[in-house]
KESE-599349 format. One line per 5 residues: number of its first residue (from 1); their letters; for each residue x, y, z of N, C-alpha, C. Coordinates in Angstrom, 1 decimal, always signed. Example, Ala and Ser with C-alpha at 12.3 -4.5 7.8 and 13.67 -1.06 7.14 Angstrom:
<lumdrens>
1) AS) +13.2 -5.7 +7.8 +12.3 -4.5 +7.8 +13.2 -3.3 +7.8  +12.8 -2.2 +7.1 +13.7 -1.1 +7.1 +12.9 +0.0 +7.9
</lumdrens>
This chain:
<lumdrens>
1) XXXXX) +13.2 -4.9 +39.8 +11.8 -5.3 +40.0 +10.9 -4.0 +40.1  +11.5 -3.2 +40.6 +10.2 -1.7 +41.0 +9.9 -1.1 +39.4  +11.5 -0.8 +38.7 +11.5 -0.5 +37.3 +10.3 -1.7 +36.5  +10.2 -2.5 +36.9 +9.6 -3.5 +36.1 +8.0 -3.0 +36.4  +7.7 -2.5 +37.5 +6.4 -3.2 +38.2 +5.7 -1.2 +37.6
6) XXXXX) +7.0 -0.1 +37.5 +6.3 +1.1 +37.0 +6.6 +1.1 +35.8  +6.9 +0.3 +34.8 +7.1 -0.1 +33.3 +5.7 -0.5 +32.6  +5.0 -1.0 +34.1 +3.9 -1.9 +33.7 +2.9 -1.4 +33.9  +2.9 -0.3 +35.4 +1.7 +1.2 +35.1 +1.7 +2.2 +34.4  +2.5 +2.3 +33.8 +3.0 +3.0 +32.8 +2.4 +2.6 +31.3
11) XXXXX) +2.7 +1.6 +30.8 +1.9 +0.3 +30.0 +0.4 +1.0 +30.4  +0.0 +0.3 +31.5 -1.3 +0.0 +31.7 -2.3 +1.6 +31.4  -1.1 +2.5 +31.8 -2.2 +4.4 +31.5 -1.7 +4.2 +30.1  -0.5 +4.1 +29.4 -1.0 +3.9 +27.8 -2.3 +3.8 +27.1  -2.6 +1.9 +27.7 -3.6 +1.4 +27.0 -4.7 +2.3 +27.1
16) XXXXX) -5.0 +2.6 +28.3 -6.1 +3.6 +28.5 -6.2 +5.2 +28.1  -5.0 +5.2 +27.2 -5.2 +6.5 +27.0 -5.6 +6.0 +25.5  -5.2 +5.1 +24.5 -5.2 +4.6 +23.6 -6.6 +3.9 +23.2  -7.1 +3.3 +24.5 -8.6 +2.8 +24.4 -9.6 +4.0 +24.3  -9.3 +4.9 +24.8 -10.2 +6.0 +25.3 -10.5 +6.8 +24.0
21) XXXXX) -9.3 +7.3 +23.1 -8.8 +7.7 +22.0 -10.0 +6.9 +21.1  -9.7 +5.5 +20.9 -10.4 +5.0 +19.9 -11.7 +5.4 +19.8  -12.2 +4.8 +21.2 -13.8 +5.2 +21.5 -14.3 +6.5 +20.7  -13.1 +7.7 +21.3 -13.6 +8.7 +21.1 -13.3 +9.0 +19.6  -12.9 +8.7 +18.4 -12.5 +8.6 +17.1 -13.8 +7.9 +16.3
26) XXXXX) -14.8 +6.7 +17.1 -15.9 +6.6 +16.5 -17.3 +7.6 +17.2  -16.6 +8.3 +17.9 -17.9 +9.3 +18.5 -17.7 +10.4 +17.4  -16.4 +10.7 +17.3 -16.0 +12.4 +16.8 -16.2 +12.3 +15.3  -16.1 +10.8 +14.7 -16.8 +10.7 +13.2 -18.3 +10.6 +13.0  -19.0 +10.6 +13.9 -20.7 +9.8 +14.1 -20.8 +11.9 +13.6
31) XXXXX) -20.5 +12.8 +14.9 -20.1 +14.0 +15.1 -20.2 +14.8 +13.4  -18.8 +13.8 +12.7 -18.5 +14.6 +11.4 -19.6 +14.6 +10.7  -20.3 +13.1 +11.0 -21.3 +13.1 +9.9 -22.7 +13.8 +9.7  -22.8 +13.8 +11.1 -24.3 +15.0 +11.4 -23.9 +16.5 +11.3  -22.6 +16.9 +11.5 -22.2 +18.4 +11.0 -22.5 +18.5 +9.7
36) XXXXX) -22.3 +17.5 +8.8 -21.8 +17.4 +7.1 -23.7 +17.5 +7.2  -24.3 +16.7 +7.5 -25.8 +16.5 +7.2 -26.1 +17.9 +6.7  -25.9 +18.5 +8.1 -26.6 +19.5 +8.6 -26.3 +20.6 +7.7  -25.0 +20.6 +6.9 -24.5 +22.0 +6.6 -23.6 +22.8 +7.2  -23.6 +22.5 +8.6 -22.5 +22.7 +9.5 -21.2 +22.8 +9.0
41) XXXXX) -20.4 +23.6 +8.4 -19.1 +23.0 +8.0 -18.2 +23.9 +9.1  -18.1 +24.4 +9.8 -17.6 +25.0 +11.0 -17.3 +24.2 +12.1  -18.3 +23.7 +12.4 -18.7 +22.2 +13.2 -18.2 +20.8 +12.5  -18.3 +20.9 +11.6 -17.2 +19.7 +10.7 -16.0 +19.9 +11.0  -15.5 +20.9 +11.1 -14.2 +21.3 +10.4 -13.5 +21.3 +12.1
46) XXXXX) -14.1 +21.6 +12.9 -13.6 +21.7 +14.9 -13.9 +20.3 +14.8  -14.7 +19.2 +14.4 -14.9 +18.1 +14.9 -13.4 +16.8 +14.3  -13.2 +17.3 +13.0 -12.3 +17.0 +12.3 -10.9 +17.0 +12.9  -10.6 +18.5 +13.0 -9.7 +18.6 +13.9 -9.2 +17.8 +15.4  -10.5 +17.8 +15.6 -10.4 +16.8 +17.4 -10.1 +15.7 +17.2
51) XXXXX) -10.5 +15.0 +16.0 -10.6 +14.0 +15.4 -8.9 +13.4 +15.4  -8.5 +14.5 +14.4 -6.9 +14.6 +13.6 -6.4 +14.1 +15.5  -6.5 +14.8 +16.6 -5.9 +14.9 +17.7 -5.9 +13.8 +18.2  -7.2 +13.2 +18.1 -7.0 +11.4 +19.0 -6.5 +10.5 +18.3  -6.6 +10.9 +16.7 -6.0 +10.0 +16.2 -4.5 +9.9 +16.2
56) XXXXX) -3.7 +11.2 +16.3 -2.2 +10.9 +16.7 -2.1 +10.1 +18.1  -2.9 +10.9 +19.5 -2.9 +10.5 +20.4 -3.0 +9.1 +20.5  -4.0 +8.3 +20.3 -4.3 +7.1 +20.3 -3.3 +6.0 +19.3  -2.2 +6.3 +18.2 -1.3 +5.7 +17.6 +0.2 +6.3 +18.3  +0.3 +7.5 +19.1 +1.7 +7.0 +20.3 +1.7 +6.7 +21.3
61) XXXXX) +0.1 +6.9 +21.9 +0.5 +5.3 +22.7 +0.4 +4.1 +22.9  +0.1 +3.9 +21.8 -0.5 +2.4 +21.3 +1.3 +2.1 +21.0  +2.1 +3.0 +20.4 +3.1 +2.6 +19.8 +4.1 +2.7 +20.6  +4.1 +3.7 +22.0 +5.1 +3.6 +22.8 +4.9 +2.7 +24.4  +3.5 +1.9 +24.1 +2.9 +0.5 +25.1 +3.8 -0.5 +24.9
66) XXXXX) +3.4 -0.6 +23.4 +4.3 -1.9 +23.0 +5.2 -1.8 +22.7  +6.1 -0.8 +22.3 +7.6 -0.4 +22.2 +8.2 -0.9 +23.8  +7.5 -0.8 +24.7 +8.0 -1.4 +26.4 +7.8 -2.2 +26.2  +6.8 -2.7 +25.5 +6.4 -4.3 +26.1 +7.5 -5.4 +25.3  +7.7 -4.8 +24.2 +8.3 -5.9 +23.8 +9.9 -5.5 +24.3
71) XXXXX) +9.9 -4.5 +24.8 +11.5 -4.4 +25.6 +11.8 -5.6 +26.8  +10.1 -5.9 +27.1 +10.2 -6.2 +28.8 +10.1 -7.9 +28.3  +9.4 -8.3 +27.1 +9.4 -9.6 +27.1 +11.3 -9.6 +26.3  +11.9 -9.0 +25.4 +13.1 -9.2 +24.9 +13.9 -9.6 +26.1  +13.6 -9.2 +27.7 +14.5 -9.3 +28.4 +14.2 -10.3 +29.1
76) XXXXX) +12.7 -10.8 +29.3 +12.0 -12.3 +29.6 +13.3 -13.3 +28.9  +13.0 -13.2 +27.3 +13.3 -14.1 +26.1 +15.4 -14.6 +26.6  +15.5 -13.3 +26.8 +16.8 -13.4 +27.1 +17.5 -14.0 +28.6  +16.8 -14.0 +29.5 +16.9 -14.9 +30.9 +16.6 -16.3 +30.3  +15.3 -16.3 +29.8 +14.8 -18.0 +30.0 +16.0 -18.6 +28.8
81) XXXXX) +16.5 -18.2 +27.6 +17.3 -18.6 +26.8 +18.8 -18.9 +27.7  +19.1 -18.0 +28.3 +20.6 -18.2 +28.7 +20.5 -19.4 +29.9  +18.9 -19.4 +30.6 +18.9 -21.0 +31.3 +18.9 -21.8 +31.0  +18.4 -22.2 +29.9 +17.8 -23.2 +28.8 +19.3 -23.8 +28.0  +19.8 -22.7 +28.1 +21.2 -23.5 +27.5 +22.5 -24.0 +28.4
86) XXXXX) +22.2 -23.4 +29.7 +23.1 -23.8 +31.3 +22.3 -25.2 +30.9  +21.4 -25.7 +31.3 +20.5 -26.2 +31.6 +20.8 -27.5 +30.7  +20.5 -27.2 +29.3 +20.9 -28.1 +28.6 +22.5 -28.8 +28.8  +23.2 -27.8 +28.7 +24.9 -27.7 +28.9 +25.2 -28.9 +30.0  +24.7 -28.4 +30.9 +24.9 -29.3 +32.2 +24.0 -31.0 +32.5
91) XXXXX) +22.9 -31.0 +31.4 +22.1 -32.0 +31.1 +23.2 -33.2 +30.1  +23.5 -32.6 +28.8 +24.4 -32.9 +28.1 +23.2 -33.4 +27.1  +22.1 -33.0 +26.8 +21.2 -33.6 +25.8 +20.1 -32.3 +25.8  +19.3 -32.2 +24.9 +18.8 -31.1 +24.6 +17.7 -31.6 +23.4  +16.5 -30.3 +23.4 +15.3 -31.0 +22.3 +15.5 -29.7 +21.8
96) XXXXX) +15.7 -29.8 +20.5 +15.8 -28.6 +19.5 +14.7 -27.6 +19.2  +13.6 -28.6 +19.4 +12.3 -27.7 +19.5 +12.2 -26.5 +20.3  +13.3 -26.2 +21.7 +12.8 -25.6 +22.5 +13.9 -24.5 +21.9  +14.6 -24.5 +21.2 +15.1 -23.2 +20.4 +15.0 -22.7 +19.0  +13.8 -23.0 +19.0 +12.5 -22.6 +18.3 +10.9 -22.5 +17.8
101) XXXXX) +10.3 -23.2 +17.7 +9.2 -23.3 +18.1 +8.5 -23.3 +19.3  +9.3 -23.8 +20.7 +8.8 -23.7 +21.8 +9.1 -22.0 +22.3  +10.2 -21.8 +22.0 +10.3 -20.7 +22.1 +9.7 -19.5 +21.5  +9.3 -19.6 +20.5 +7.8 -18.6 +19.6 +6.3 -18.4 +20.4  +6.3 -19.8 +20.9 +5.1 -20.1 +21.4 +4.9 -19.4 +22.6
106) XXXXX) +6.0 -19.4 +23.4 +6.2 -19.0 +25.2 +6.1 -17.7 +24.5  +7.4 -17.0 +23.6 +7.1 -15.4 +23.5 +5.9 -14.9 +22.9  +5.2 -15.6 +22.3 +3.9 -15.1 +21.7 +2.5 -15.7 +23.0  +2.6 -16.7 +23.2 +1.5 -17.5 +23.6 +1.5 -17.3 +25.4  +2.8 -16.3 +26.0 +2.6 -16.4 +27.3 +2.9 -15.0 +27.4
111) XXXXX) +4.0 -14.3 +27.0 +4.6 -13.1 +27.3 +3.8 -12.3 +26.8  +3.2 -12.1 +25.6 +2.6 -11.3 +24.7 +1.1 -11.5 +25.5  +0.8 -12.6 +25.5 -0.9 -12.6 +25.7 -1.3 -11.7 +26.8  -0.8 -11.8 +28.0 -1.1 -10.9 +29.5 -1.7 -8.9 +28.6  -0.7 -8.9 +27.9 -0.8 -7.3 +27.5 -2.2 -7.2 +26.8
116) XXXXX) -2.1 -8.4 +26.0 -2.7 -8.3 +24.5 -4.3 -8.6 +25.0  -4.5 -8.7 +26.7 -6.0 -9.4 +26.8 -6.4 -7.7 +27.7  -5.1 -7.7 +28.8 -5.7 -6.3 +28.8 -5.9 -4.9 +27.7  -5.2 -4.9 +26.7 -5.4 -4.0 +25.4 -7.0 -4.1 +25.2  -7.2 -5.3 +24.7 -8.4 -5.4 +24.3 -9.7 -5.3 +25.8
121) XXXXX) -9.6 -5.4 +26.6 -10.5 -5.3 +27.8 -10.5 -4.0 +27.9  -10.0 -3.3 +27.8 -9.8 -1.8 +27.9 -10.2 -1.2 +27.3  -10.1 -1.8 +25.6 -10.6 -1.1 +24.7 -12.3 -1.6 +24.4  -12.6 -2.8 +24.8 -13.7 -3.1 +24.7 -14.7 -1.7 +26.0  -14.0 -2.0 +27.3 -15.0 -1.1 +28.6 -15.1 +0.6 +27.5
126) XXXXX) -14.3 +1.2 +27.1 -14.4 +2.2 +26.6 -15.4 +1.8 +25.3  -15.5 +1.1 +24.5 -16.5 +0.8 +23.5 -18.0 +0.9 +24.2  -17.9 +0.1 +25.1 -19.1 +0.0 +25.5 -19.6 +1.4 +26.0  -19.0 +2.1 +27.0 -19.0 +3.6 +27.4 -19.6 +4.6 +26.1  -18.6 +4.4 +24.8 -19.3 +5.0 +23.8 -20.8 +4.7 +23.2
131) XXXXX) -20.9 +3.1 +23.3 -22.1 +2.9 +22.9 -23.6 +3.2 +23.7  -23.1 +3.5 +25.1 -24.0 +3.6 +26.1 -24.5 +5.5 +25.8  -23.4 +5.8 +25.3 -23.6 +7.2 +25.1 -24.2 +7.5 +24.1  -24.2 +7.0 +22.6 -25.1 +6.6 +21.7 -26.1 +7.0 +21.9  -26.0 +4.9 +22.0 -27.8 +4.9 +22.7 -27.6 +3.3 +23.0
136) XXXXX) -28.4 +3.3 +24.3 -28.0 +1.8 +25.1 -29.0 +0.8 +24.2  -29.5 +1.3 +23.5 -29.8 +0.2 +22.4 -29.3 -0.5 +21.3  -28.4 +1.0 +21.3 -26.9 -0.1 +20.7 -25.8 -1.0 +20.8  -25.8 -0.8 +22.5 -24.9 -1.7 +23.1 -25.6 -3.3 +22.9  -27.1 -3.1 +23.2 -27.6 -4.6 +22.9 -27.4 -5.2 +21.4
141) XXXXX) -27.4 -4.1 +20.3 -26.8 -4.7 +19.2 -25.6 -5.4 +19.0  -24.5 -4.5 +19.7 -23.5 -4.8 +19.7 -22.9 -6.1 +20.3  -23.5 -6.0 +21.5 -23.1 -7.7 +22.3 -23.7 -8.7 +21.3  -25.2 -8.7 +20.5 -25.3 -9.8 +19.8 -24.8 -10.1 +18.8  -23.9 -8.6 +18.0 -23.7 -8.8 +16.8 -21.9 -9.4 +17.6
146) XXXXX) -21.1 -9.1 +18.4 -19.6 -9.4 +19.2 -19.7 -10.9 +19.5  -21.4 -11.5 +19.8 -21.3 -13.0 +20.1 -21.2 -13.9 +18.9  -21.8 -13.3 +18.0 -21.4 -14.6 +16.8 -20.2 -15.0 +16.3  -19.2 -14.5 +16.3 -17.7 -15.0 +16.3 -17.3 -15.9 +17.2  -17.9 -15.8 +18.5 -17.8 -16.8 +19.4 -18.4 -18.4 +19.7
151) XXXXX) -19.6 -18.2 +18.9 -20.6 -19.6 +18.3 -19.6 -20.1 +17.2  -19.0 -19.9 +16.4 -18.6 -20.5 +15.1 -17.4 -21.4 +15.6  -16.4 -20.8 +16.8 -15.2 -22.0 +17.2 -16.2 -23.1 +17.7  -17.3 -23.0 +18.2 -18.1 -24.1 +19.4 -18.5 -24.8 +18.2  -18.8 -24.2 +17.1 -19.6 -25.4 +16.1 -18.2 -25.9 +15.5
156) XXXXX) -17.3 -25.6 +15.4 -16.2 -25.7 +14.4 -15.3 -26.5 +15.1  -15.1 -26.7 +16.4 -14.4 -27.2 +17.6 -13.7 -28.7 +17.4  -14.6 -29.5 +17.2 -14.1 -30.9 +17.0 -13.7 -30.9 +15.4  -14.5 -30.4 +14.3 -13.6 -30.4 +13.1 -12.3 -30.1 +13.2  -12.0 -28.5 +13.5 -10.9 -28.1 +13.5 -9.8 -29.0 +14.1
161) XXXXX) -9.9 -29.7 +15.6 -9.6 -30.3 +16.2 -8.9 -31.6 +15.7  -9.8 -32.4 +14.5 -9.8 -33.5 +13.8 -8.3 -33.0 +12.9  -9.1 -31.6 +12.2 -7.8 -31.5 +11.3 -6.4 -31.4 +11.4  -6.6 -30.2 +12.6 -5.1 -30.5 +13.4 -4.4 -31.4 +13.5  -5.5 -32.3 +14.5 -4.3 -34.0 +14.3 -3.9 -34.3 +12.9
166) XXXXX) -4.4 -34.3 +12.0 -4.1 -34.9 +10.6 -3.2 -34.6 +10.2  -2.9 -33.0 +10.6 -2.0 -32.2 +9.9 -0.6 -32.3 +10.9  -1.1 -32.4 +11.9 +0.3 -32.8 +12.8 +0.7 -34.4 +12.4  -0.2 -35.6 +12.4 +0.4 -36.7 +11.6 +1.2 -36.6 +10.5  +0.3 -36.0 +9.3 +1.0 -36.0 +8.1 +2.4 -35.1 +8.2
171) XXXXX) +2.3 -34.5 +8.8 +4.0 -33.8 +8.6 +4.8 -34.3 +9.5  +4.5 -35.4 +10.6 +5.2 -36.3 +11.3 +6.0 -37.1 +10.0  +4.8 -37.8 +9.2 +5.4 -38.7 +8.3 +5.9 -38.2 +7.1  +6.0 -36.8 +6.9 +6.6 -35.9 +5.9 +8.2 -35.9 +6.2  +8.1 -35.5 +7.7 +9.6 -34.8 +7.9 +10.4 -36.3 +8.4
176) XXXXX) +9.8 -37.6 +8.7 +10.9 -38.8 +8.8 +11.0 -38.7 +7.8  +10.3 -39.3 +6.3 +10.5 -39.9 +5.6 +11.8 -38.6 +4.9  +11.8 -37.3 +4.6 +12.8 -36.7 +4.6 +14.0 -36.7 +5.2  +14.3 -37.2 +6.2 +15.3 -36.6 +6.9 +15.9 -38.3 +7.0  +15.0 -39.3 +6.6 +15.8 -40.7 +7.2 +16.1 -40.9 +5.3
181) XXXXX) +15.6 -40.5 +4.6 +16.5 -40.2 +3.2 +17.4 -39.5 +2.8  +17.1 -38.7 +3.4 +18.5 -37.3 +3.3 +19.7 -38.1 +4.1  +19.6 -38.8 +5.0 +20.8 -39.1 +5.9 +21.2 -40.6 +4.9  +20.8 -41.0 +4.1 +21.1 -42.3 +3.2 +21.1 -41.7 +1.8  +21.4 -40.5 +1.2 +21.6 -39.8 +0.0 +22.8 -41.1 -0.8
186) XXXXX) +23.4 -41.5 -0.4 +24.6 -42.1 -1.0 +24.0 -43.5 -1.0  +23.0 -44.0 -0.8 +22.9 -45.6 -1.1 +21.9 -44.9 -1.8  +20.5 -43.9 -1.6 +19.9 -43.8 -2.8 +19.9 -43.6 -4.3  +21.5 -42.9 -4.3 +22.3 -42.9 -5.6 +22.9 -44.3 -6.1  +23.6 -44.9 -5.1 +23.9 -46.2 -5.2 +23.5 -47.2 -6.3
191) XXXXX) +22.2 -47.1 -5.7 +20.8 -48.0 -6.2 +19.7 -47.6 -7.3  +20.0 -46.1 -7.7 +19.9 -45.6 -8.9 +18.1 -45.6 -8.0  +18.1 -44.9 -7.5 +16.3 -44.8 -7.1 +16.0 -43.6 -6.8  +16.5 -42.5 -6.9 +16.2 -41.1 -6.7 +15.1 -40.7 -7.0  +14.4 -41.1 -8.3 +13.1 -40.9 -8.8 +12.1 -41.8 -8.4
196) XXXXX) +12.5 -42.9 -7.6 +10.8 -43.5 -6.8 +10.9 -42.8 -5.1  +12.3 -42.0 -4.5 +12.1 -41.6 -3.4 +11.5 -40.2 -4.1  +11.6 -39.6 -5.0 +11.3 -38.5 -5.0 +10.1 -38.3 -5.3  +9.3 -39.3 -5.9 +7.9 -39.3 -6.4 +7.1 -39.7 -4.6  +7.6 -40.8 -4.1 +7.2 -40.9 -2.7 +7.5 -39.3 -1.9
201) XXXXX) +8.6 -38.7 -2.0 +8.7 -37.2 -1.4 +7.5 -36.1 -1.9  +7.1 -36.6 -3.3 +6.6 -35.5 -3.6 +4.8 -36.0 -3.3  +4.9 -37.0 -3.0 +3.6 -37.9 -2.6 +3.4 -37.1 -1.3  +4.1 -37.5 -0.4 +3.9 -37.3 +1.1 +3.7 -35.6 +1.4  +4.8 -35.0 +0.6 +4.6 -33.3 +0.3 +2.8 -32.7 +0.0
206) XXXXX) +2.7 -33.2 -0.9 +1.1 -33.1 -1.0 +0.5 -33.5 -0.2  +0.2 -34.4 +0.1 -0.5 -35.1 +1.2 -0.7 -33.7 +2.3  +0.6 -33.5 +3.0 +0.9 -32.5 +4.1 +0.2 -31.0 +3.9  +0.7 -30.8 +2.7 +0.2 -29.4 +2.5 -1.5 -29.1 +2.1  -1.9 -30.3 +1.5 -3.3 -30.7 +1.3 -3.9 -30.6 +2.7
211) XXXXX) -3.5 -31.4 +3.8 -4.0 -31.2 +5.2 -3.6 -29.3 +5.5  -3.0 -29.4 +5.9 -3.0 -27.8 +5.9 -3.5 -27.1 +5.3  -4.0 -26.9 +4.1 -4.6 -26.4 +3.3 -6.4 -26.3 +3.8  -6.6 -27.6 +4.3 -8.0 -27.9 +4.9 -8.3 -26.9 +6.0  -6.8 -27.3 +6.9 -7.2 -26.8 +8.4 -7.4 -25.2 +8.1
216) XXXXX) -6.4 -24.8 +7.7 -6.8 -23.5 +6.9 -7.8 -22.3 +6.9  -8.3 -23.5 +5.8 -9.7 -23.2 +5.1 -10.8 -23.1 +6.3  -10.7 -24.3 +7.0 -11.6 -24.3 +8.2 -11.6 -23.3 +9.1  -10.4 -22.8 +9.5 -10.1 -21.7 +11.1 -10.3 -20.6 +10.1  -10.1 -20.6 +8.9 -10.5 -19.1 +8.2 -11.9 -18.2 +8.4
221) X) -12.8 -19.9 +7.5 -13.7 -20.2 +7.6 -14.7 -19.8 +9.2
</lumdrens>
């Protein structure tokens, strides 16, 4: 537990050395560009240099943050799996989803997020620090130009929303009608109909990937 808990301050001065780095990589280029203006190539060439510095700085420990982190969720992944299958074992019935897809989702969607919200918080407070330094008139650009990605899910919400279901329907009715013909392969032969399941297979196939294809286009969009 203590190894865990200094794994994670440890992590946590990473990010901050990595956020700090970035910040300072859009100051030290603002830097290159008024030395080059100016004629300065002496002052280019020191600013460059500092430059070369955060940029290593800022990519080891960005690379040795997550090099722990995903040590620390591998070791998550590996507890909750070896209960999951006591668990089942001792149940004597089991949902297959949970040894894989549910399982992507917890390692991506629970284990991963905690890090991935402080990374970015971190790296946002240091943005903003740079932009204050600027000029705090840019910070007001910045918040309005950072909020429009955030209006577009609020208008897009219930479409996206619609499509999902569709697309979770259609591949409901994708993967029965597969799998309750695959398990009857020998009377489809039987009855000599392989080519009206397979035109219905290839019906429903489209159908599925056509919905996905929407949903897509929309969260892209």
């Amino acid at each position: 537990m203590k190894k865990r808990i200094f794994t994670n301050i440890f992590i946590f001065i990473l990010f901050v050395i990595s956020a700090y780095s970035l910040s300072k990589i859009g100051l030290l280029m603002g830097d290159v560009i008024n030395f080059l203006s100016k004629n300065n190539w002496e002052g280019a060439f020191e600013s460059i240099k500092y430059l070369a510095y955060m940029v290593l700085l800022g990519f080891i420990s960005n690379l040795i943050a997550f090099r722990l982190i995903f040590s620390i969720c591998r070791d998550k992944m590996l507890f909750l799996k070896n209960k999951l299958i006591k668990l089942d074992l001792h149940q004597g019935s089991y949902n297959s989803a949970n040894y894989s897809t549910n399982l992507e989702t917890v390692y991506s969607g629970k284990f991963l997020t905690v890090y991935n919200i402080l990374n970015l918080v971190l790296t946002m407070f240091f943005a903003i620090l740079a932009l204050v330094r600027i000029d705090f008139r840019a910070l007001i650009i910045a918040i309005i130009a950072s909020s429009l990605p955030l209006i577009a899910p609020a208008i897009t919400k219930k479409r996206i929303k619609e499509h999902t279901n569709n697309l979770i329907k259609q591949t409901e009715l994708f993967q029965k009608f597969t799998f309750e013909h695959l398990e009857i392969n020998d009377e489809i032969k039987r009855y000599n109909v392989v080519s009206k399941v397979f035109d219905k297979y290839r019906e429903l196939n489209y159908i599925q990937e056509s919905a996905r294809l929407r949903q897509k286009n929309l969260i892209n969009f």
